[in-house]
N, C-alpha and C positions, 0 to 999 in steps of 0.2 A: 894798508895791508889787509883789513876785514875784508876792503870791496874787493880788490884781487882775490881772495881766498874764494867768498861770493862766488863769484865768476866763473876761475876755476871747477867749483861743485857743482854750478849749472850747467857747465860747455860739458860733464862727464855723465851728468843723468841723461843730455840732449843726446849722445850718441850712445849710452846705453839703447835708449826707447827707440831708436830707427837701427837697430840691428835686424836683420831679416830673423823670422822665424822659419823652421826646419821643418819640413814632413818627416815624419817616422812611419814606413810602411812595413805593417806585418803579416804573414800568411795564417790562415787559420784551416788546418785541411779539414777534409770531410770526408768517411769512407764508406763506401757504396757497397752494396751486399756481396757483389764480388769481391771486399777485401781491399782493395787498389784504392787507394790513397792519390785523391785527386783536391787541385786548390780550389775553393769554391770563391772562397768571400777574401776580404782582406779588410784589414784594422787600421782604419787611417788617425794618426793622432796629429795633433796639431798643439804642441806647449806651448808655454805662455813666455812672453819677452821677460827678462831678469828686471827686475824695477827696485828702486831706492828702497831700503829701510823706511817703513811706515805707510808706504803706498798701496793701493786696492789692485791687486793683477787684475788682468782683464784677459781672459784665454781669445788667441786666434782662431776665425774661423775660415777656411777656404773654403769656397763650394769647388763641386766635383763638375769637370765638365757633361755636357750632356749624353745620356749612352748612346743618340743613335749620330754618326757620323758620318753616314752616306751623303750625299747630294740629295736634295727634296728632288719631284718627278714635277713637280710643279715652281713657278715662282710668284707665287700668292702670296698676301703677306698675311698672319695673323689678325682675329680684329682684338686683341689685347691680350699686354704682354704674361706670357706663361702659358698661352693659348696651344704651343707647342715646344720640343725641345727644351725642355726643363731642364732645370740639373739636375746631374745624379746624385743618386745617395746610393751607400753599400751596408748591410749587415755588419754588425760589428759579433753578437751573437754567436757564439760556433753553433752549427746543425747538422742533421746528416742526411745523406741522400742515402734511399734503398729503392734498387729496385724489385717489386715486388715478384712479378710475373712479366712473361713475354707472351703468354697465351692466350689475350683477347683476340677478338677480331673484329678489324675495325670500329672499335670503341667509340660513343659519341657522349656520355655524358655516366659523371659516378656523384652518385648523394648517399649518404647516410643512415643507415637506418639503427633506430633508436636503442639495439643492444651494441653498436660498436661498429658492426659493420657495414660494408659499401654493396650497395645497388648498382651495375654497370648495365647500361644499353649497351648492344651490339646494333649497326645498321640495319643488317640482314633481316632484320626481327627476332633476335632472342634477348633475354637478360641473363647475366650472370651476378652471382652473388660473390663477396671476396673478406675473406676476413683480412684485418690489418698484419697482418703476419704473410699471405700470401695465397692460402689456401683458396681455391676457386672453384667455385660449383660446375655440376654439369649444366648447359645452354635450356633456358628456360621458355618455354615455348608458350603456346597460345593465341596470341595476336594477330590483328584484323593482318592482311595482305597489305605490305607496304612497298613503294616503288623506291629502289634503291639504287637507282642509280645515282651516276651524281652525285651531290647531293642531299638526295633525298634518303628516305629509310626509317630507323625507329630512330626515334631521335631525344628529347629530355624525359626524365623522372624525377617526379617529386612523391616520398612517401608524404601519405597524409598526415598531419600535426597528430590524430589520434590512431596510427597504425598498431601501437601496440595492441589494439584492442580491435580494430575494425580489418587490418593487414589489407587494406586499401592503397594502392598504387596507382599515381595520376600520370599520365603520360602524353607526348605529342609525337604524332607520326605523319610521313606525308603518303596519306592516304591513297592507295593505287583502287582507280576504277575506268573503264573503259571510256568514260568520257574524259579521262586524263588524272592530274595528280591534285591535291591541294594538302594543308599545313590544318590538321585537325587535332583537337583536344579529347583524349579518354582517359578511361579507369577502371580497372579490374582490379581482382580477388588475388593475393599471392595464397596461394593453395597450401594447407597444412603442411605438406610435404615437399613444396616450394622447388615443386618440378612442372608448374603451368601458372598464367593467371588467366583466371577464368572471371564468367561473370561481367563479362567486359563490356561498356559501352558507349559509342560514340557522344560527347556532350555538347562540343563545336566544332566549325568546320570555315574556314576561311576561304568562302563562295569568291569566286567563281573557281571551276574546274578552269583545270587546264596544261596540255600535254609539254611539259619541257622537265628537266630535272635539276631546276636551279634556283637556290634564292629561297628557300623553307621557313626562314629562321625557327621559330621551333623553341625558345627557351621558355621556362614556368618554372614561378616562384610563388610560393602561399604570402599572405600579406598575416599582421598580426590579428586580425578578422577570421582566417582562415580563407579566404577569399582568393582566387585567381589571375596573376599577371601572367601573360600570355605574348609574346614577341612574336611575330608576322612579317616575311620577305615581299616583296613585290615582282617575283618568279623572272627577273632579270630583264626580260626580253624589250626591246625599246616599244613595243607595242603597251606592253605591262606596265612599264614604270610611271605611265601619269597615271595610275590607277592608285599610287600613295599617297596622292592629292588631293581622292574624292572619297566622299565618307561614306558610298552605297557599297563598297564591298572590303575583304578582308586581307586584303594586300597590303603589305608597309605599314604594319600598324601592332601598337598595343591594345590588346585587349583585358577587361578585366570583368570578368566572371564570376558568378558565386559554384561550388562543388559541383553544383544539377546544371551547370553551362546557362544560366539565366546573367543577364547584366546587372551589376552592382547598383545598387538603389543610387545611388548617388554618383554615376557616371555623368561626364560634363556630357553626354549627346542624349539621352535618355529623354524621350520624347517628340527631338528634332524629325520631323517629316522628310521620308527616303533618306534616313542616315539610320547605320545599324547601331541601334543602343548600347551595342560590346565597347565599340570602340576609347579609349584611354586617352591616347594618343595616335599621332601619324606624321607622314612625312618621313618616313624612313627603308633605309635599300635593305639590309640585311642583317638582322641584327641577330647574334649567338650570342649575348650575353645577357644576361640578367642577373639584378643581387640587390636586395635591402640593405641599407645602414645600418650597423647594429644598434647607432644610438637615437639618430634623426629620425630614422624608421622610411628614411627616403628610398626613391625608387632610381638606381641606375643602370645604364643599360651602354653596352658596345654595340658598335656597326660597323659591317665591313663596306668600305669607300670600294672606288675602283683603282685606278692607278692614283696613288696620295688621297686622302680624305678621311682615313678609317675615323671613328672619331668614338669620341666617351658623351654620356649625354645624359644629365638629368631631369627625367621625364616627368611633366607636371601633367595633371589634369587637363585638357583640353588643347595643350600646346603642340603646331605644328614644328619638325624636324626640318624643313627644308626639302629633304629627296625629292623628285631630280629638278629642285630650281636652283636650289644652292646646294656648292658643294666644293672643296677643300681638293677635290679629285679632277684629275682627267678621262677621257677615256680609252681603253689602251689600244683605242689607236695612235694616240698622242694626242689626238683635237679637242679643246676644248668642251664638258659639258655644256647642252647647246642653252646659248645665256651667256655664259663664263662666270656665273656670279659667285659671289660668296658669303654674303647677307642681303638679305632685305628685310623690309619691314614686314612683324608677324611672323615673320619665319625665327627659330629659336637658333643662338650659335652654341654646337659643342661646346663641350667643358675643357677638354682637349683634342686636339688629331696629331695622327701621325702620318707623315709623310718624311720617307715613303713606307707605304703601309708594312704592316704584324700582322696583318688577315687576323684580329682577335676572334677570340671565341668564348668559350665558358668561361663566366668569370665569378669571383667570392671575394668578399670581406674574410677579415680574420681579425677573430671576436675575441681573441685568447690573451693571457699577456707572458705565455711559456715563451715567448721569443717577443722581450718586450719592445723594440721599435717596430713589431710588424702590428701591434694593435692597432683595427681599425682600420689597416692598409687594406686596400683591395689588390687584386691578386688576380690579371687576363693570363688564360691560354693563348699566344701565340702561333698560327700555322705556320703563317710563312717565315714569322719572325722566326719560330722554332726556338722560343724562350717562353719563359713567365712572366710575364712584366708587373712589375710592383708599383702600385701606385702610392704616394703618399701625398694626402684627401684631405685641407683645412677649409670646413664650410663647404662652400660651392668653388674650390679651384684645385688643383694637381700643383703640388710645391716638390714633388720627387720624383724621382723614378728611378729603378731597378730593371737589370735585365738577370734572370734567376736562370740557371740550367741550360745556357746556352752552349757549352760546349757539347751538349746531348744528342744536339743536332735532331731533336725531334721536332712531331708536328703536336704541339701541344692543345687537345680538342677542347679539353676540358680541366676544373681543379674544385676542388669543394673544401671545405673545410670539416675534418672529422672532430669525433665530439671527445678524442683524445687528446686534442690542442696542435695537432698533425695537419699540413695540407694534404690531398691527395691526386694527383693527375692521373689522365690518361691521355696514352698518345695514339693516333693517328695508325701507327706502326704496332700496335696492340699491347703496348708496354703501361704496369699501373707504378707509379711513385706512389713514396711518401716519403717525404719532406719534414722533418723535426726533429 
């Protein structure tokens, strides 16, 4: 009778523990300065199976399928797994969208400056100023002649680590002159009355000229030094692109700079005979994004692929990219880049790609823990994806991702992170977020 009873209590814990567990999905809305109540996020729970008296629960976990579900434009296979299509993850956090203003024009880049408020380039050549609430200055003038087509135009800012005191703004534009365009680094004076910046002067200049309006990159980040990274296009054209290859000019490449545009004492090429001592890195098409770790202090950086390839990519000292030997992408003719490869040796493999591409752009860490699973996350503007994309970042691999704002339907250029624990975008279509 014991062993039957036995028995019994085992065959009932046995089909307790294989009962399925249940998703619970909940909405969490978020209301946008207009008032309109739209669903942003959703709360996915996952409870844990009913278990015996005295036993240790063990909570279920499902991942999320992957957010992007189109067809790749390629059929490459990754060279290791999480390389792409990761799973998703969702905000559990409620937040809220506002938007700020509709009144930029064509926006390329918003940073921070050290009383609260945002720095916005316009392409044209002006900046404007914005507080967090909305208010936006009149178009601030000064600056060299920039070719804007394309493109091209005024393109990143970074106020300098001691702006309170010096009101020193760094910037990149692609420089308009009669022997064509290129992707140069300056800095001027934001004027008392922050209706000019003056005082302005060219520090570098990514040699060679040359007439097209494509391919700038154009982003700059201070390092903890104060020192200069600097992101370089290889100006599209098939004539161009093996020029990401060679170390005698300023195409497809990082650079890194000290304030006065001189190279980092401790650049890996500094000294190398006909290699330009700026140089970081290289081997890459176009990259609009840059942003430090807030904890590793590391350097990473997006590039926009052509058809499939876009990729993420942590930039080391002297390390080639690949551009145009390897590559994740087609060309959109459909043919193969010429090669077809997708690693070799020496060449570095993204951290991630997507295909088919998000055309990334401006991208940021988020340093805060006011929305604690986004610590740490990095956080791309989107063109073509016309979202945010959230990365979540263990070491050197992408374990998440997010697609944020995509029902916006914007071209997301840019996103920073403000020093009120807020993201901030600009889109494309002259529109500023904030996000918190």
């Amino acid at each position: 009778m014991r062993r039957k009873t036995l028995l019994l209590t085992l065959l009932a814990m046995i089909t307790l523990l294989s009962l399925p567990a249940c998703d619970t999905v909940s909405n969490i809305p978020s209301t946008s300065s207009f008032g309109t109540t739209t669903t942003r996020e959703q709360t996915i729970t996952h409870p844990t199976t009913t278990m015996p008296t005295g036993s240790i629960p063990t909570p279920t976990t499902v991942p999320l399928p992957p957010v992007e579900s189109n067809p790749p434009n390629t059929t490459y296979a990754p060279a290791f797994s999480g390389q792409t299509r990761i799973a998703g993850v969702k905000t559990t956090t409620p937040y809220d969208v506002k938007i700020l203003t509709k009144d930029l024009v064509s926006p390329w880049a918003v940073s921070p400056l050290p009383d609260g408020r945002l720095v916005i380039t316009e392409k044209a050549g002006t900046m404007r100023i914005a507080t967090t609430t909305g208010e936006l200055s009149s178009p601030i003038g000064g600056f060299p002649s920039v070719d804007d087509r394309g493109q091209g135009g005024l393109l990143d800012v970074a106020p300098s680590p001691d702006f309170a005191a010096d009101r020193m703004l760094y910037f990149t534009l692609a420089e308009s002159t009669p022997a064509g365009s290129l992707t140069a680094v300056a800095r001027g004076r934001l004027s008392d009355d922050e209706t000019m910046v003056e005082q302005i002067e060219i520090l570098w200049r990514a040699i060679p000229y040359y007439d097209n309006s494509m391919h700038f990159g154009g982003r700059i980040v201070f390092d903890s030094n104060g020192d200069l990274f600097v992101s370089t296009g290889e100006r599209s054209d098939l004539a161009t692109r093996p020029l990401a290859q060679d170390l005698d000019n300023g195409y497809g490449k990082v650079v890194h700079i000290t304030i006065e545009g001189e190279p980092v004492s401790d650049n890996p090429f500094l000294g190398h005979p006909g290699v330009l001592p700026e140089i970081y890195a290289y081997g890459l098409r176009n990259a609009q994004g840059l942003a430090i770790h807030p904890l590793s202090g590391e350097l990473w950086l997006d590039e926009m692929g052509p058809r499939g390839g876009d990729e993420l990519n942590l930039v080391k000292a002297g390390k080639n990219y690949g551009w145009p030997v390897i590559s994740y992408g087609i060309e959109y003719s459909g043919q193969p880049i010429p090669g077809g490869l997708t690693t070799q040796e020496g060449m570095e493999q993204p951290v991630y790609y997507w295909d088919p591409v998000i055309a990334p752009s401006g991208m940021t860490f988020y340093p805060y823990d006011t929305i604690p699973e986004w610590e740490n996350n990095l956080f791309i503007g989107g063109l073509r994806g016309q979202h945010i994309a959230r990365l979540v970042i263990e070491g050197d691999r992408v374990v998440g991702e997010e697609r944020l704002l995509a029902s916006e339907e914007q071209r997301f250029r840019d996103v920073a992170a403000g020093l009120d624990g807020a993201l901030y975008a600009v889109t494309d279509e002259g529109w500023l977020y904030r996000i918190g």
